[in-house]
N, C-alpha and C positions, 0 to 999 in steps of 0.2 A: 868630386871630380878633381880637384887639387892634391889632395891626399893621392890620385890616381897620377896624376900626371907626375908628382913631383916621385913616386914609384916605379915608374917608367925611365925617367931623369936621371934617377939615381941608380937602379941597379939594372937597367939598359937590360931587361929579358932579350932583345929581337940580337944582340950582340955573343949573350950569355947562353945559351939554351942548354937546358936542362930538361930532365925524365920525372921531375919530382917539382913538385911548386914551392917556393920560400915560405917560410910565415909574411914575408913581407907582401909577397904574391897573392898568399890566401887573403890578409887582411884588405887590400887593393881590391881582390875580389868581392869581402864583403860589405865595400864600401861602394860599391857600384850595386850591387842588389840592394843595400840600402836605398839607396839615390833612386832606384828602380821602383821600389814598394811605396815609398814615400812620395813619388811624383805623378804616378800610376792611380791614385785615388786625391790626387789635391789639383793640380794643376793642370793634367791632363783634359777634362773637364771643361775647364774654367771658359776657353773661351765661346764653345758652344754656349754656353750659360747665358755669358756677360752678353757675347752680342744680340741672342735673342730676345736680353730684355732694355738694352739701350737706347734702340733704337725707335723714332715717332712712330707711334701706327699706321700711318697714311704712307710707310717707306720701310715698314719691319720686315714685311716678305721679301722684300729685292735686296734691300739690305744682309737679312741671313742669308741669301744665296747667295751674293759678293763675299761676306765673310767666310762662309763655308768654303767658295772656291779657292780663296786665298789662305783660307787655309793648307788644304789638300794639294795648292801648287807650292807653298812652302815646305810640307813634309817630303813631295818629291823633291824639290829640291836637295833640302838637308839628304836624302837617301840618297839621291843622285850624287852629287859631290862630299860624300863624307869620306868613301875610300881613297879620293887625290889627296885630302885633305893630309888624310893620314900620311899617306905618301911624302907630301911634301913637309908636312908640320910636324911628323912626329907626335910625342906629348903634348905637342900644342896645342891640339883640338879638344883635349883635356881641359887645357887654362883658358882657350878660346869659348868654351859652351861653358864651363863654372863663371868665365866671367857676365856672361850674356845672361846667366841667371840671378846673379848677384844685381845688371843693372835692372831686370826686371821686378827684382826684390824693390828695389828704390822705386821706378817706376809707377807699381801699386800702390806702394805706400803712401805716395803723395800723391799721385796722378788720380786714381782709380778709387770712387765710392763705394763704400759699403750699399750693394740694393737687400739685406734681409729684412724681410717685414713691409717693403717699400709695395704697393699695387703696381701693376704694368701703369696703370695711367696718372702717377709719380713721378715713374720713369725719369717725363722731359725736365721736371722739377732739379730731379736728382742730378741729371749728366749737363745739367743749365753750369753756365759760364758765372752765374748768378753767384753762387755760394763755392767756398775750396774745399776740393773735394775730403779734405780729412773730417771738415765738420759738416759735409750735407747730409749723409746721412741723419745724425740728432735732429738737425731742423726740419728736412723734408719728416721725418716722421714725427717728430712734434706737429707739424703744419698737418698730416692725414689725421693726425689722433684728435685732433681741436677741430677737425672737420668732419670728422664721424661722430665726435659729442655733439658738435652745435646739429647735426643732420639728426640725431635721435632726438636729440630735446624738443625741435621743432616740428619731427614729425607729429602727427596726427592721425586720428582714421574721423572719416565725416560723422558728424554728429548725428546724422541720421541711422546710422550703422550702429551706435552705443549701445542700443540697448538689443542684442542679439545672442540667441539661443539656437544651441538645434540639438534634436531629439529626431535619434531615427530615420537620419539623413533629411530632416524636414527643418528648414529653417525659418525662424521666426521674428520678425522685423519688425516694429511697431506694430506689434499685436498681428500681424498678417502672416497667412502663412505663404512659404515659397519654396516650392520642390527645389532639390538638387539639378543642377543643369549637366 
């Protein structure tokens, strides 16, 4: 998007026009279908994702439908005001959107946990005020993996149950036999 704008800035197409594209034009070109391909399967995404799994269970349904709407009123928006934009900003809506993803870039990084591997019911662990968010991921899933050994080690099956066979859908429990139910 900088590359673009600073393309625009410079060799002012909407001043200059021409029947034939620059190299400077083609490459502007391919730096926006770049931008395009690469945002198209990363980001795009992202926030259906995040907010479906952020949010308490007792508030995830009302919650995705707030995020979704605010979603869907910021895309019209952006679509709604991106041609005055142009209008009045020229290249700047170029440097205006590269930068707003630039603070997003920062934003993530420090703001925004990694949930891979995390269970939905983590979650509150994970988006807790508790731990910052660059190191909660490691702990909350240190904290699930130490809590799925201690839950296997402890579990059990009733000692009554120990000694069981079955043969022929017929199961057999302390020497008794017991149809399949």
């Amino acid at each position: 998007m900088y590359y673009i704008a600073a393309y625009i800035a410079v060799a002012q197409p909407a001043e200059n026009p021409t029947t034939e594209l620059s190299s400077g034009g083609i490459s502007a070109m391919v730096f926006f279908y770049l931008w395009t391909a690469s945002y198209t399967p990363s980001w795009n995404g992202t926030p259906w994702v995040l907010n479906s799994e952020m949010f308490d269970q007792n508030v995830r349904t009302l919650a995705q439908a707030w995020a979704a709407a605010c979603n869907w009123l910021f895309n019209f928006l952006i679509a709604r005001f991106t041609p005055q934009m142009f209008a009045t900003m020229g290249y700047g809506v170029y440097l205006f959107f590269a930068s707003l993803m630039m603070c997003s870039c920062v934003f993530v990084f420090f703001l925004v946990p990694e949930t891979k591997g995390i269970p939905l019911e983590a979650m509150d662990k994970l988006f807790s005020k508790s731990y910052p968010a660059r190191k909660a991921h490691g702990i909350v899933l240190a904290e699930v993996r130490e809590a799925d050994r201690e839950f296997r080690r402890h579990s059990h099956v009733d000692e009554k149950f120990d000694n069981v066979s079955t043969e022929d859908n017929q199961y057999v429990i302390d020497g008794k036999n017991v149809q399949e139910v």
